[in-house]
C-alpha positions in Angstrom: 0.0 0.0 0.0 1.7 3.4 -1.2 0.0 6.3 1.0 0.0 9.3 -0.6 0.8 12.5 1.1 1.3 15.6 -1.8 1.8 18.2 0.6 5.1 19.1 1.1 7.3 17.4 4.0 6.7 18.5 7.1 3.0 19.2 6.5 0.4 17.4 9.1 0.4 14.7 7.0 -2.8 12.6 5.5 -4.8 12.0 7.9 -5.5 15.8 8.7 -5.7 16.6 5.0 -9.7 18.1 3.7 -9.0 15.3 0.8 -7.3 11.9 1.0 -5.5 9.9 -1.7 -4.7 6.4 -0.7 -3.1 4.0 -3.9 -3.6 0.3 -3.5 -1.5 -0.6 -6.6 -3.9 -0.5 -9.8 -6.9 1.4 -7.5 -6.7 4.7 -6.1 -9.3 5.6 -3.1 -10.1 9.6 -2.4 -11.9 10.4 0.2 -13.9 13.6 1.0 -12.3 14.0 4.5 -14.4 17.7 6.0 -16.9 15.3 8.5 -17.3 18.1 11.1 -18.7 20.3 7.8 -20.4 17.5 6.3 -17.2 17.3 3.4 -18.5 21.0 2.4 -15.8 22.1 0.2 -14.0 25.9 1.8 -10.9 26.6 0.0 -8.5 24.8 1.5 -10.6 21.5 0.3 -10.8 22.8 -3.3 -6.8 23.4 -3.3 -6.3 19.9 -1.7 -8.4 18.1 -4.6 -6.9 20.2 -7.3 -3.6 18.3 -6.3 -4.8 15.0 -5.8 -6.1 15.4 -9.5 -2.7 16.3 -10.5 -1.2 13.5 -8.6 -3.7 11.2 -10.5 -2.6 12.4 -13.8 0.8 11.5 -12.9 0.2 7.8 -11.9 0.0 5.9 -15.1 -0.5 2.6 -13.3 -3.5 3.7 -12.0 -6.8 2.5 -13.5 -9.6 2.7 -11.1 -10.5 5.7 -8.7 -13.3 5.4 -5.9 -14.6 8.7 -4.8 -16.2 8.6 -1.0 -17.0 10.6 2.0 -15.9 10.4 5.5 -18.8 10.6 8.1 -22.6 10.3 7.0 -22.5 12.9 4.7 -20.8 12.3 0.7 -20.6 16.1 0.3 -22.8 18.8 0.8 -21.3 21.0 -1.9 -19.7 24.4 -1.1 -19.3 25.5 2.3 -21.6 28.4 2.4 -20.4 29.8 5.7 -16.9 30.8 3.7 -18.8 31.8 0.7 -20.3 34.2 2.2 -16.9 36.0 3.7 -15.2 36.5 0.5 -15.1 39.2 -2.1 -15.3 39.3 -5.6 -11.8 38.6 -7.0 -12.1 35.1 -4.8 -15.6 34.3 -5.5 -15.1 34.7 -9.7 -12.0 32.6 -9.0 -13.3 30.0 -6.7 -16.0 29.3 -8.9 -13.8 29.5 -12.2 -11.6 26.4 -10.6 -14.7 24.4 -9.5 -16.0 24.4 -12.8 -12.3 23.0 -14.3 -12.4 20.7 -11.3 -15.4 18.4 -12.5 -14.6 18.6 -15.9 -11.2 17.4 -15.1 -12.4 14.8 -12.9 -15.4 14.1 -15.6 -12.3 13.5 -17.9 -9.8 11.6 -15.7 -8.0 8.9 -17.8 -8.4 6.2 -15.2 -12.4 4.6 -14.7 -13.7 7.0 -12.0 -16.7 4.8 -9.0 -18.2 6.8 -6.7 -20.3 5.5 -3.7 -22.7 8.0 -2.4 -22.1 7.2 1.5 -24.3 9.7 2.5 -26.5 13.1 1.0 -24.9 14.8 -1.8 -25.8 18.4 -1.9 -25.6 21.1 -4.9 -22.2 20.9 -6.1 -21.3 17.9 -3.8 -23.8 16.1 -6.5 -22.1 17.3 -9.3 -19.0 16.1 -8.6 -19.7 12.6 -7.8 -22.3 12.4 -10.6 -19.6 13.3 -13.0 -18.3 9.6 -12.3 -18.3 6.9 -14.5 -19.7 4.3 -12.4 -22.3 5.1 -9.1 -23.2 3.4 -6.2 -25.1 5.0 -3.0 -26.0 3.5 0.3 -29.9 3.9 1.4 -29.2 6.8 3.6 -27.8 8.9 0.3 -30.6 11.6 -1.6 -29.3 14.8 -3.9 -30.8 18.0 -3.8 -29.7 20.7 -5.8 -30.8 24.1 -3.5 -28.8 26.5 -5.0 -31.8 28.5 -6.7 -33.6 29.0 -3.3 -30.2 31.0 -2.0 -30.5 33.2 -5.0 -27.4 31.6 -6.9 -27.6 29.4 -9.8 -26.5 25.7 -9.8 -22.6 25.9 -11.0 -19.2 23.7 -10.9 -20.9 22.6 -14.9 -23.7 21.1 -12.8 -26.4 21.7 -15.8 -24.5 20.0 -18.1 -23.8 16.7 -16.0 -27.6 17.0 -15.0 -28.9 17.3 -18.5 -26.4 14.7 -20.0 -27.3 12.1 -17.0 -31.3 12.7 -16.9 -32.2 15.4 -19.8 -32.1 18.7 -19.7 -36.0 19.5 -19.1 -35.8 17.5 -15.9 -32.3 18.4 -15.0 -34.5 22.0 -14.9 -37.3 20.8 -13.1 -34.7 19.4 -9.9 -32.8 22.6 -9.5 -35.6 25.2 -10.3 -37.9 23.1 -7.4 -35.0 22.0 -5.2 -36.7 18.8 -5.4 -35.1 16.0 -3.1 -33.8 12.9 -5.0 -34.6 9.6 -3.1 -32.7 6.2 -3.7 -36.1 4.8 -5.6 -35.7 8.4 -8.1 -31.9 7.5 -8.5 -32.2 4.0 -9.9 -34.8 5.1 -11.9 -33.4 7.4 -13.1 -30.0 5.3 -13.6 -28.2 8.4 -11.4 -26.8 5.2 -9.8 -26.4 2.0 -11.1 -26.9 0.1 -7.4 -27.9 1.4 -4.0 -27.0 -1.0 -1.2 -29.3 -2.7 1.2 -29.3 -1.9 4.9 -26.4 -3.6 6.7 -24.5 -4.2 3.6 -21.5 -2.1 4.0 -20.9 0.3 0.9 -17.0 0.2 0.9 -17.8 -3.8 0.3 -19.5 -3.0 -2.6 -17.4 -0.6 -4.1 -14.3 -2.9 -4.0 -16.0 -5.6 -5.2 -17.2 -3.0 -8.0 -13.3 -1.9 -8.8 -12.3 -5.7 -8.4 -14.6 -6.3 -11.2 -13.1 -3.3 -13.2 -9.5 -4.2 -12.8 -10.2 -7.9 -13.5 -10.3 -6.7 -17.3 -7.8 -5.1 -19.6 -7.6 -1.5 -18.9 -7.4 -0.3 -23.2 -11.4 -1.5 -23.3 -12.5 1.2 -20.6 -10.2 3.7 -21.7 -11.4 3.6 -25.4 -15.5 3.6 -24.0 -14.8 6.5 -22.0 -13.1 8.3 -24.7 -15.5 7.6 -27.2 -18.6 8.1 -24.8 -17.0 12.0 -24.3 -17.7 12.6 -27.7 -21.7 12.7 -26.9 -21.2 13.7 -22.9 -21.5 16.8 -21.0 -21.5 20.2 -22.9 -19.4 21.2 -20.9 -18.7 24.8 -23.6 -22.4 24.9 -22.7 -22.0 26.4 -19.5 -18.6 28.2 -19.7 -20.4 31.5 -18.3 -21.1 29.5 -15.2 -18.4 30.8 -13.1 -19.2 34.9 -14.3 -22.7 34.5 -13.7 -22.1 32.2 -10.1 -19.9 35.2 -8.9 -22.1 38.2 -10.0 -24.8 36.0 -8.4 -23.1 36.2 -5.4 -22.1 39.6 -5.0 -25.5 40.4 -6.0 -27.2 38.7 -2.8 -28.2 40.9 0.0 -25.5 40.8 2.6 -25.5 38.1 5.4 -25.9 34.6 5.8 -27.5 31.9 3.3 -30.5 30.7 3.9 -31.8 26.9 5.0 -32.8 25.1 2.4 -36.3 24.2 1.4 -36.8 20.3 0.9 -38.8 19.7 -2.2 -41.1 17.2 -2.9 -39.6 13.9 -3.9 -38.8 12.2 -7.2 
């Protein structure tokens, strides 16, 4: 087992880092690691998995990454208490990177598995929707409440919800904020399996990767390659990150509001 630590020597080491990057030979496992904010992304998160995608382009002998959350939560998107603190040179840039962060992860050359362990909120959503392969545990439902603060749904969300489900419904779940239940999801085919009570989810995922590695990588790559040519559009929504700033510094001062829980579907 080869633990990775990017950060430079001396730093607090893994463990303490918002985003961990564990390589098991041929799998990699990164881990949302923010429990106390429910793996909200601040920051200091963003930076962290900006490197441990770099790190990922660098491992050639890589072919499978798992994407999971520490605690009950997967992610719930962008840590709204920090969001609110920063200006607008930070805001246009934090949202500028987040959008290049799930297209790069989208585009990752190694077959990408998330397992929802918990909620996935917003932007949280996004990024482990922009997976190649998805697995929640019964405890996991998306919500996408970004309209309801007065901000639109960025990080290229629109174009991973409108490629996964079409873009009329894609509409429908931010505009309403409805809540996505397990049922929704595999109808849907947001996930491909959600995991019985008691069955542990980091069981299934490993038997999901074993599965994956147990075949020559060149098949995947050359599917995922050829599936990007009718993917995400993700030119679509280049003016996410202008329009998610001014949205921003446009709100009324103070903190963001609760979210509503739509209906579900």
């Amino acid at each position: 087992m080869n633990d990775i630590t990017d950060p430079p020597a001396g730093d607090g080491g893994e463990a303490g880092e918002p985003v961990t990057l564990r390589i098991e030979g041929r799998l990699a496992t990164v881990v949302l690691n923010r429990p106390e904010r429910r793996n909200s992304f601040d920051l200091a998160m963003l930076a962290r998995f900006e490197d441990v995608l770099h790190r990922l382009g660098r491992e050639p002998g890589v072919e499978v990454v798992v994407l999971t959350g520490n605690g009950a939560a997967f992610c719930a998107g962008t840590d709204l208490d920090e969001l609110a603190t920063l200006d607008a040179a930070v805001t246009m840039d934090v949202q500028r990177r987040t959008a290049e962060l799930v297209e790069r992860w989208y585009r990752l050359e190694q077959t990408t598995v998330t397992a929802f362990n918990g909620p996935a909120i917003g932007s949280g959503a996004v990024l482990g929707l922009a997976s190649d392969l998805r697995l929640a545990a019964t405890t996991c439902f998306f919500t996408f409440p970004e309209v309801s603060f007065g901000i639109p749904l960025t990080w290229s969300g629109m174009a991973i919800l409108a490629d996964l489900a079409g873009a009329d419904r894609a509409k429908r779940w931010v505009m309403l904020g409805e809540r996505i239940e397990t049922g929704a999801m595999l109808h849907h085919e947001l996930v491909m399996r959600v995991e019985p009570p008691g069955e542990p989810l980091e069981r299934a995922a490993a038997e999901l990767a074993g599965r994956l590695l147990a075949d020559p990588p060149l098949g995947r790559s050359m599917a995922k390659r050829a599936a990007r040519l009718a993917g995400p559009r993700f030119e679509a929504v280049a003016a996410d990150s202008y329009m998610g700033a001014l949205s921003v510094a446009l709100r009324p001062p103070g903190d963001y509001p609760r979210a509503r829980r739509g209906g579900q579907r």
